[in-house]
OpenMM code with the backbone's topology and positions (N, CA, C; nanometers):
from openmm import Vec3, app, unit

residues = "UNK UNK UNK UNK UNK UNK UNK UNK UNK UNK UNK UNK UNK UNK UNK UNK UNK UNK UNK UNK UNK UNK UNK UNK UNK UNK UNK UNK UNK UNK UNK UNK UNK UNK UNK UNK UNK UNK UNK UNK UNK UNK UNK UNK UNK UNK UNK UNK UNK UNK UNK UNK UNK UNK UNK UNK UNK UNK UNK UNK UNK UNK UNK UNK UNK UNK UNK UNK UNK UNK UNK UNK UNK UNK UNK UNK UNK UNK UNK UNK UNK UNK UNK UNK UNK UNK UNK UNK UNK UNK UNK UNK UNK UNK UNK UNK UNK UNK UNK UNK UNK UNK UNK UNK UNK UNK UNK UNK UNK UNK UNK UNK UNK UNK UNK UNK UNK UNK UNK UNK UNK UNK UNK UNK UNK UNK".split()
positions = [
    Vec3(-8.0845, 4.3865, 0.1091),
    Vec3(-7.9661, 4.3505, 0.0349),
    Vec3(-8.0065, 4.2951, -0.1014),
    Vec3(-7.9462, 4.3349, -0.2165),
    Vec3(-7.9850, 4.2741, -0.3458),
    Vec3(-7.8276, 4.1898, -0.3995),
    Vec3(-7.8648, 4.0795, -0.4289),
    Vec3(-7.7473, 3.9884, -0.5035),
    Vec3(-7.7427, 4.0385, -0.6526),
    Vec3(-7.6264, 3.9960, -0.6635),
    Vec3(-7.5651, 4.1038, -0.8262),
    Vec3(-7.5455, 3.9992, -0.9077),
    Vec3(-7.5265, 3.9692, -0.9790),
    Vec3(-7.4554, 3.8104, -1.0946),
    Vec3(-7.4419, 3.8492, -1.2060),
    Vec3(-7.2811, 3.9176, -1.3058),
    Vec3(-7.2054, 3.9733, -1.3656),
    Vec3(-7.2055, 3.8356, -1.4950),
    Vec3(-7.2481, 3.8673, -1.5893),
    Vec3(-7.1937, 3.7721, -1.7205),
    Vec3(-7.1495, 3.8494, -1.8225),
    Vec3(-7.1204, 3.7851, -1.9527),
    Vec3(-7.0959, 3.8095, -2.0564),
    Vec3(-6.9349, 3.8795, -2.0763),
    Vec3(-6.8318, 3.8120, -1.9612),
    Vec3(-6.7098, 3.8502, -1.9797),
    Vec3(-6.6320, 3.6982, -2.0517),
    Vec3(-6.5620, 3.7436, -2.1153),
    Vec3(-6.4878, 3.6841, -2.1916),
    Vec3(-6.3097, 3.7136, -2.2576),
    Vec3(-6.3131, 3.6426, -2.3701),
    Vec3(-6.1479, 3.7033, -2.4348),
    Vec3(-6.1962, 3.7577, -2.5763),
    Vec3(-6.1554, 3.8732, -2.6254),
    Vec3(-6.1526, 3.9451, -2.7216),
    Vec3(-6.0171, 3.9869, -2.7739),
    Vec3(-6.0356, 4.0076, -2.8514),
    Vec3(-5.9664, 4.0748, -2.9714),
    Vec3(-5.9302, 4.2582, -2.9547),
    Vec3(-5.8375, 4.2834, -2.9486),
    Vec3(-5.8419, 4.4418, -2.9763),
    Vec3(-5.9591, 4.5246, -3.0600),
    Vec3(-5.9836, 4.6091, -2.9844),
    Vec3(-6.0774, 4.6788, -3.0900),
    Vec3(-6.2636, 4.6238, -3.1124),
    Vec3(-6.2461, 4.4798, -3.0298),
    Vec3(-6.3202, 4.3926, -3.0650),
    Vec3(-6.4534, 4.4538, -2.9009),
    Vec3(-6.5805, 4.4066, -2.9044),
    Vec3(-6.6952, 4.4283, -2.8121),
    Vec3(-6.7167, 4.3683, -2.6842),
    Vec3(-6.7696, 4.3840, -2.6126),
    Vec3(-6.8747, 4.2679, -2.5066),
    Vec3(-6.9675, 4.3625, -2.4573),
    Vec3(-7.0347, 4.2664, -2.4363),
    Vec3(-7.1735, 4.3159, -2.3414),
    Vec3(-7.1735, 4.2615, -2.2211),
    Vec3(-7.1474, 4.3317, -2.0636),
    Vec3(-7.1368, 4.2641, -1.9763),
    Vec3(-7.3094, 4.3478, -1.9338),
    Vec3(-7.3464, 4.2389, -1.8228),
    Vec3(-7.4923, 4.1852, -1.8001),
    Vec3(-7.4749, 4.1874, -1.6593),
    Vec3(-7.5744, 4.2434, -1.5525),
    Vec3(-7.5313, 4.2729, -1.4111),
    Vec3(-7.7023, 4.2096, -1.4123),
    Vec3(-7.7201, 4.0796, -1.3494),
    Vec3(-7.8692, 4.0913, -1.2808),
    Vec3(-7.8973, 4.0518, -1.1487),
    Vec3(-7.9755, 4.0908, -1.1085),
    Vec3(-8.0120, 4.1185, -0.9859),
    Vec3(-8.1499, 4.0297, -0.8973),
    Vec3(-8.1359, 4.0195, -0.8169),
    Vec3(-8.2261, 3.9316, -0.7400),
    Vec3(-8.2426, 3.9682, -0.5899),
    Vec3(-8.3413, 3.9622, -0.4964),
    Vec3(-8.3584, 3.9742, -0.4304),
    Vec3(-8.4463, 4.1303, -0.3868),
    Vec3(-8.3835, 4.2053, -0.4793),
    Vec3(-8.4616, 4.3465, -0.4488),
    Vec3(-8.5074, 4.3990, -0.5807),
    Vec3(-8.5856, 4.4930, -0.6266),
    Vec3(-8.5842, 4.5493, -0.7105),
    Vec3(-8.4881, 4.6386, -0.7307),
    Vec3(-8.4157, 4.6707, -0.8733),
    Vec3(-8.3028, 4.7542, -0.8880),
    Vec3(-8.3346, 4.8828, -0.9171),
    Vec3(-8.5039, 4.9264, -0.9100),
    Vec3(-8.5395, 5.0913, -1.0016),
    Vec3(-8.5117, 5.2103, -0.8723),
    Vec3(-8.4775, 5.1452, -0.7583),
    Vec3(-8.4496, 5.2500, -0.6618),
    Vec3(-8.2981, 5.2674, -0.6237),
    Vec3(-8.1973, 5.2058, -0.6762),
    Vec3(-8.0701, 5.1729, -0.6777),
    Vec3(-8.0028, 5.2350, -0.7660),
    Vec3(-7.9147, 5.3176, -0.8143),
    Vec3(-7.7650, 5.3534, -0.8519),
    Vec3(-7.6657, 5.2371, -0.8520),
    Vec3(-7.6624, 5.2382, -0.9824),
    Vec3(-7.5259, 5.1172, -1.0120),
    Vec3(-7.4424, 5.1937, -1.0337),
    Vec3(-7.3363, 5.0918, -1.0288),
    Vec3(-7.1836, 5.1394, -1.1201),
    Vec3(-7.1151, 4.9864, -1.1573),
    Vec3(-7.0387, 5.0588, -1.2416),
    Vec3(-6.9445, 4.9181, -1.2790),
    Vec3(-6.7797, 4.9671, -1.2431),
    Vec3(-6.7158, 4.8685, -1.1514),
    Vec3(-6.5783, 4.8685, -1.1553),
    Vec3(-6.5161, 4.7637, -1.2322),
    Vec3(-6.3462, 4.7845, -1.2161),
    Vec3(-6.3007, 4.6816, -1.2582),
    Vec3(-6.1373, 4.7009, -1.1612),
    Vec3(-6.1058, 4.5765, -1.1611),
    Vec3(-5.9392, 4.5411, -1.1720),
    Vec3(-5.8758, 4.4696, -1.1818),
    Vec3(-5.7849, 4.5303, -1.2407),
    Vec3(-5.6371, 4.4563, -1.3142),
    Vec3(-5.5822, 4.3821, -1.2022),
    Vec3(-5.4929, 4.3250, -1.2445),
    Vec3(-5.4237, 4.2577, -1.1143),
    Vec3(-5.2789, 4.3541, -1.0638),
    Vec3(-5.2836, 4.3498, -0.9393),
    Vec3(-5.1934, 4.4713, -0.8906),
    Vec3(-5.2362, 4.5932, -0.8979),
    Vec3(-5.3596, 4.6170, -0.9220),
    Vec3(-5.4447, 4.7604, -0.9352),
    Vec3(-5.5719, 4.7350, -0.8249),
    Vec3(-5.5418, 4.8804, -0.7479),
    Vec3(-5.6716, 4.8921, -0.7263),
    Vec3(-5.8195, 4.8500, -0.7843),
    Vec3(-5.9640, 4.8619, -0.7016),
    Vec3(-6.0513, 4.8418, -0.8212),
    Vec3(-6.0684, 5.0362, -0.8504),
    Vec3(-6.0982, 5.0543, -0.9349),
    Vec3(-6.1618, 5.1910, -1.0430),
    Vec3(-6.2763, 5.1844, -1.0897),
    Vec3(-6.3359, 5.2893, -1.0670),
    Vec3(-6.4811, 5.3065, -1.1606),
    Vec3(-6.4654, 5.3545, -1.3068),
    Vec3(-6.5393, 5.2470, -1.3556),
    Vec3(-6.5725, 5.2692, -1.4707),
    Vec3(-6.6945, 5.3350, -1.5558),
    Vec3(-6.7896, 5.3143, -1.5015),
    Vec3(-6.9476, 5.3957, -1.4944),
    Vec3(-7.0601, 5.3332, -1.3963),
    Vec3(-7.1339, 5.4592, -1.3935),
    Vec3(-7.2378, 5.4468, -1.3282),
    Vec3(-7.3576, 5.4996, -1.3922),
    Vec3(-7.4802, 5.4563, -1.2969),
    Vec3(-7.6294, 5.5098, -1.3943),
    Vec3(-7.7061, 5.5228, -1.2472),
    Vec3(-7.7864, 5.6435, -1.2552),
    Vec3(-7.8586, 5.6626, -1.1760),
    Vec3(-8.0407, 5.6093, -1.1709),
    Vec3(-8.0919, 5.5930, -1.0574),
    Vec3(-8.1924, 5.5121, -1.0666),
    Vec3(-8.3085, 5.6267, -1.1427),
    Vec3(-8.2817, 5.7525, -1.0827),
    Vec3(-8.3803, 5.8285, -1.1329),
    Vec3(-8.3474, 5.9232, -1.2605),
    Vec3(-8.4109, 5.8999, -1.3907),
    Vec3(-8.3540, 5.9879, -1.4998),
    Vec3(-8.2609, 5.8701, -1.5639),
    Vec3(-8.2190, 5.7952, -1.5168),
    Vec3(-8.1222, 5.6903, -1.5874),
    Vec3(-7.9652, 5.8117, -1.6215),
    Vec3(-7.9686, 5.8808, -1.5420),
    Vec3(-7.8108, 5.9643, -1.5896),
    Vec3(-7.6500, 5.8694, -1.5855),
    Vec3(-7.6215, 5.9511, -1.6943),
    Vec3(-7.4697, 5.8520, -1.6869),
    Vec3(-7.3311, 5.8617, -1.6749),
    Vec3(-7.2885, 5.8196, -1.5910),
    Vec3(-7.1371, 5.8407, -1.5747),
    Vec3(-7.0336, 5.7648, -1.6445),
    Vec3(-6.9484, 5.8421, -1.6714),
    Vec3(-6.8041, 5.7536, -1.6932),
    Vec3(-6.6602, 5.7814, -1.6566),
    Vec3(-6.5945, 5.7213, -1.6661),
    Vec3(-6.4410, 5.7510, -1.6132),
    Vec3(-6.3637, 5.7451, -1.7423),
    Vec3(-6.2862, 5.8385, -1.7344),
    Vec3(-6.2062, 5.9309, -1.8805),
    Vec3(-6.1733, 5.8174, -1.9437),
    Vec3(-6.1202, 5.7219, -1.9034),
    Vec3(-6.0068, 5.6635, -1.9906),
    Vec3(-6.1653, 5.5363, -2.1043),
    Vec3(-6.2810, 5.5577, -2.0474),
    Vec3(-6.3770, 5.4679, -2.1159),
    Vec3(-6.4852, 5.5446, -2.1946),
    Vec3(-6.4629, 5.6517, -2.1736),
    Vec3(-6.5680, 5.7647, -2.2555),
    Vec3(-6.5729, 5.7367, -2.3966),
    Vec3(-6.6796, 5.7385, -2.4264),
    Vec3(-6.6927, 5.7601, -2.5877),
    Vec3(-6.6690, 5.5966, -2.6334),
    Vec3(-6.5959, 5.4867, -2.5412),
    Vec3(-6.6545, 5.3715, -2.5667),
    Vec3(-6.7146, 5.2686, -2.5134),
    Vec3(-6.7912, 5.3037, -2.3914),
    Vec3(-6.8193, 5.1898, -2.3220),
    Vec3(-6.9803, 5.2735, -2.2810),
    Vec3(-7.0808, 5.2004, -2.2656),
    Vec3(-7.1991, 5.2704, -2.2477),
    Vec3(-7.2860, 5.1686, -2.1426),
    Vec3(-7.2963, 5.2383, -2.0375),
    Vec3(-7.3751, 5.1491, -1.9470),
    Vec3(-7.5555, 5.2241, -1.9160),
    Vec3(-7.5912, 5.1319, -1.9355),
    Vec3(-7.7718, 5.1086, -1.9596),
    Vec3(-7.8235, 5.0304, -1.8202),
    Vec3(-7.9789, 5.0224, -1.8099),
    Vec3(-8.0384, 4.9059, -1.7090),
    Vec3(-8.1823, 4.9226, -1.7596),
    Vec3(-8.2187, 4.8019, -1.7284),
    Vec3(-8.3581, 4.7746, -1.7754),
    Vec3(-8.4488, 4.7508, -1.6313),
    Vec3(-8.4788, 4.8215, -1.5627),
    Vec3(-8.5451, 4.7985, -1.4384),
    Vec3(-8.6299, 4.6787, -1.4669),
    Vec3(-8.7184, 4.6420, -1.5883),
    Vec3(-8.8426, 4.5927, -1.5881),
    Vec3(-8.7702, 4.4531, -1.5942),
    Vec3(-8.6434, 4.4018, -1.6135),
    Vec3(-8.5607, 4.2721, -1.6156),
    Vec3(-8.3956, 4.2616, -1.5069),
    Vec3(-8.4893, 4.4047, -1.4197),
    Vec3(-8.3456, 4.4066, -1.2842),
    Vec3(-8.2442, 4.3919, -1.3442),
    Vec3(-8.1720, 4.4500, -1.4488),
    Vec3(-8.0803, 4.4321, -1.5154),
    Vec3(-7.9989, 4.4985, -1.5984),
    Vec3(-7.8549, 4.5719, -1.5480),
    Vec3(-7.8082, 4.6244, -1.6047),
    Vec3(-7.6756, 4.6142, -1.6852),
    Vec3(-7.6285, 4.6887, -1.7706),
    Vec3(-7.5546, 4.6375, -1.8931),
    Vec3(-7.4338, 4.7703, -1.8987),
    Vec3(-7.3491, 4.6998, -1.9775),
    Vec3(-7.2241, 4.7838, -1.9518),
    Vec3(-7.1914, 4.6954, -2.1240),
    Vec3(-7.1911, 4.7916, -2.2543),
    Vec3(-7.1458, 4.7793, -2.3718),
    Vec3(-7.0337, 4.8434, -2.3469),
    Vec3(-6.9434, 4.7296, -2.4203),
    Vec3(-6.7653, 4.7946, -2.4118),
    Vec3(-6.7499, 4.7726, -2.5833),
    Vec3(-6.6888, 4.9109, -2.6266),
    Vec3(-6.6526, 4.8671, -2.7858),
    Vec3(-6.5191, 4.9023, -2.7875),
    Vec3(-6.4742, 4.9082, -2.9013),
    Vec3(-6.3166, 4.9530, -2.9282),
    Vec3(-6.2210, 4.8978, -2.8456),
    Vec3(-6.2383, 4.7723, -2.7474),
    Vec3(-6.1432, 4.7733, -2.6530),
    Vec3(-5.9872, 4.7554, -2.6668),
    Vec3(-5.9596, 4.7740, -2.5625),
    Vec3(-5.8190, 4.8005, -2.5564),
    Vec3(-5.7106, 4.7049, -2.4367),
    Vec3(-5.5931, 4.6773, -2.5236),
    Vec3(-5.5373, 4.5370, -2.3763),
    Vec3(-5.5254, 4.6356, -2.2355),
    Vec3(-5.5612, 4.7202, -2.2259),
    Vec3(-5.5409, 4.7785, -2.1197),
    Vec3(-5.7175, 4.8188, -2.0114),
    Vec3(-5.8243, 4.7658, -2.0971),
    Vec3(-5.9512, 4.6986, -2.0625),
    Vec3(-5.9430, 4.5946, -1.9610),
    Vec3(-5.8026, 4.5108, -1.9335),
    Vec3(-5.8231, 4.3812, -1.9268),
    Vec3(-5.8216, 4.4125, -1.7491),
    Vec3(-5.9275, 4.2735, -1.7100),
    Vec3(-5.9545, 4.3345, -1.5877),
    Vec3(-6.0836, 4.2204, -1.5565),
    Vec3(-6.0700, 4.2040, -1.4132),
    Vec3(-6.2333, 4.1796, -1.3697),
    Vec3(-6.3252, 4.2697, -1.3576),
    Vec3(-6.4500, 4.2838, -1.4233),
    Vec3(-6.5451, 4.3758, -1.3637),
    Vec3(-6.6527, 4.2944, -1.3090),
    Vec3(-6.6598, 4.4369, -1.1820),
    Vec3(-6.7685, 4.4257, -1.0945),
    Vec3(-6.8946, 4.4967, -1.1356),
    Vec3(-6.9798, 4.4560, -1.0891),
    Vec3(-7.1465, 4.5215, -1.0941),
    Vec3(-7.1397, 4.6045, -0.8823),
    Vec3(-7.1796, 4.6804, -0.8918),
    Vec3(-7.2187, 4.7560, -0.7878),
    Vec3(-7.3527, 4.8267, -0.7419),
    Vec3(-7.4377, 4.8605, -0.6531),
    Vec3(-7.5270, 4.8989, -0.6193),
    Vec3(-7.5293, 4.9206, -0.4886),
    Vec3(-7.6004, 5.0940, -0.4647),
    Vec3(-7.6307, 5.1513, -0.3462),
    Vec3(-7.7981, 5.2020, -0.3475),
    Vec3(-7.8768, 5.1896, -0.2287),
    Vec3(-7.9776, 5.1985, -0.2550),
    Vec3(-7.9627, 5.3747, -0.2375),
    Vec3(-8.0774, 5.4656, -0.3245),
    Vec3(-8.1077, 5.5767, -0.3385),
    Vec3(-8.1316, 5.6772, -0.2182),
    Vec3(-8.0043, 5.6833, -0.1333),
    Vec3(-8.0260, 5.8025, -0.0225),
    Vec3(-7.8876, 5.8850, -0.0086),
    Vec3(-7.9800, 5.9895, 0.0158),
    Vec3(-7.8625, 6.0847, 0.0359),
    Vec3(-7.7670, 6.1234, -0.0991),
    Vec3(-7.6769, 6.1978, -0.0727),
    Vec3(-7.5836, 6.2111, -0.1801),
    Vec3(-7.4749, 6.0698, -0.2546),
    Vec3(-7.5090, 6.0883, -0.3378),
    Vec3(-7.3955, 5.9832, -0.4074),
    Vec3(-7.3045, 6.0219, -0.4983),
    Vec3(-7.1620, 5.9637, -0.4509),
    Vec3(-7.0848, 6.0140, -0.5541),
    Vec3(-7.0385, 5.8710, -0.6100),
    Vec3(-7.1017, 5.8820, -0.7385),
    Vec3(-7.0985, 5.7666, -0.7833),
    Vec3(-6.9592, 5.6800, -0.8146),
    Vec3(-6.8325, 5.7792, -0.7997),
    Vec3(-6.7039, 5.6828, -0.8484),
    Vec3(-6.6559, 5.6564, -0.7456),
    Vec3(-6.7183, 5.6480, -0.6135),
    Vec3(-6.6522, 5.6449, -0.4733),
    Vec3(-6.6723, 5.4470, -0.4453),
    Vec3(-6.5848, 5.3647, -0.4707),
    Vec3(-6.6527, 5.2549, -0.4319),
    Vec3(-6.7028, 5.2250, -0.3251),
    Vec3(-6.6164, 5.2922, -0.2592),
    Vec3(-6.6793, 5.2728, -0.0970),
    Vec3(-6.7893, 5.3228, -0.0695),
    Vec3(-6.9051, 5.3662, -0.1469),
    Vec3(-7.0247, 5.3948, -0.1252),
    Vec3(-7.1440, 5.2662, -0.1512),
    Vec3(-7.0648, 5.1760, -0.2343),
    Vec3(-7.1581, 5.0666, -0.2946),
    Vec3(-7.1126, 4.9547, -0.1693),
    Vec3(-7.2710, 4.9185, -0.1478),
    Vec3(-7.2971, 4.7989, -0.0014),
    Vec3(-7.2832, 4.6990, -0.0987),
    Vec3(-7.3640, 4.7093, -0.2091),
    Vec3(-7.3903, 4.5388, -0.2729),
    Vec3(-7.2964, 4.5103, -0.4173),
    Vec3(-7.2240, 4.4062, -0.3870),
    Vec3(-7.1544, 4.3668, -0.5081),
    Vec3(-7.1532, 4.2542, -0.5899),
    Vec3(-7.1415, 4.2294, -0.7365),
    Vec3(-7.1316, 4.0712, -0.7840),
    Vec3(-6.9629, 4.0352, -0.7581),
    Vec3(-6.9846, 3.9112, -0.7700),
    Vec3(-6.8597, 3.8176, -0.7858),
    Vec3(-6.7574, 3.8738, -0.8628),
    Vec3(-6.7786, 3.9204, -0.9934),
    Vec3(-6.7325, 3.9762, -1.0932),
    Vec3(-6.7152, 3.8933, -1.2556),
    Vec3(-6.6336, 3.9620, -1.3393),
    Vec3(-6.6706, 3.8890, -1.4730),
    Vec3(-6.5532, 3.8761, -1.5097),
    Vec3(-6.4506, 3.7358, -1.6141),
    Vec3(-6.3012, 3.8645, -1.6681),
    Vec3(-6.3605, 3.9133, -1.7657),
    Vec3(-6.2649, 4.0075, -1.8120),
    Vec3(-6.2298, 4.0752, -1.9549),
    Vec3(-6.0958, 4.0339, -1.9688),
    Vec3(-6.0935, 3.9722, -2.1168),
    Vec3(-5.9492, 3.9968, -2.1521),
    Vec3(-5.9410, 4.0202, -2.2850),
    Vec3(-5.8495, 4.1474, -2.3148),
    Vec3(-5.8242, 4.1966, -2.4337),
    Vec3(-5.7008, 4.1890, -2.4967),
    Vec3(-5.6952, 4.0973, -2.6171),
    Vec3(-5.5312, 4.0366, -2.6281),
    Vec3(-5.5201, 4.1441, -2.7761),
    Vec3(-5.3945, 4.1894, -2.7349),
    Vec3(-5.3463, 4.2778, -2.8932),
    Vec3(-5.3361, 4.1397, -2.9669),
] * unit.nanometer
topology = app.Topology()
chain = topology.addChain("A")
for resn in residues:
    res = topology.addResidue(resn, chain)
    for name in ("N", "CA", "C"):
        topology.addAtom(name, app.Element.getBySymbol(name[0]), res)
């Protein structure tokens, strides 16, 4: 089991950045597939992206394409989710997620991820 611990959520501005920060303890993360969810209140949670352990490949979910870019630094168990341009409709807790590397993964399935953080807010005020 690896523990997750989600920072760098905060209140922004429209249009305005964050860098949310997923680190990890207990296991090493270079054999693991992350993703990042989030939710609103009265919403399901949704995937937002994922990164694969091998190749570092990257996913995203339509409505965050082209502005949100999620990275990991194995050598600091630690992965990152840059949000730019945001939007009040960003606003949300996000989660950090991780499944260890077997079998098929479909990475926007949450129900595939065993290990989760607490989560972070986001809030994006027009």
């Amino acid at each position: 089991q690896v523990q997750l611990v989600e920072s760098g959520g905060g209140l922004v501005q429209a249009g305005g950045s964050l860098r949310l920060s997923c680190a990890a303890s207990g296991r090493t993360l270079s054999r693991y597939n992350m993703g990042w969810f989030r939710q609103a209140p009265g919403k399901e949670r949704e995937f937002v992206a994922a990164i694969s352990w091998s190749y570092s490949n990257t996913y995203y979910a339509d409505s965050v394409k082209g502005r949100f870019t999620i990275s990991r630094d194995n050598a600091k168990n630690t992965v990152y989710l840059q949000m730019n341009s945001l939007k009040p409709e960003d606003t949300a807790v996000y989660y950090c997620a991780a499944v260890y590397s077997s079998g098929t993964w479909y990475y926007n399935n949450r129900n595939q991820y065993h290990d989760w953080g607490q989560g972070t807010q986001v809030t994006v005020s027009s």
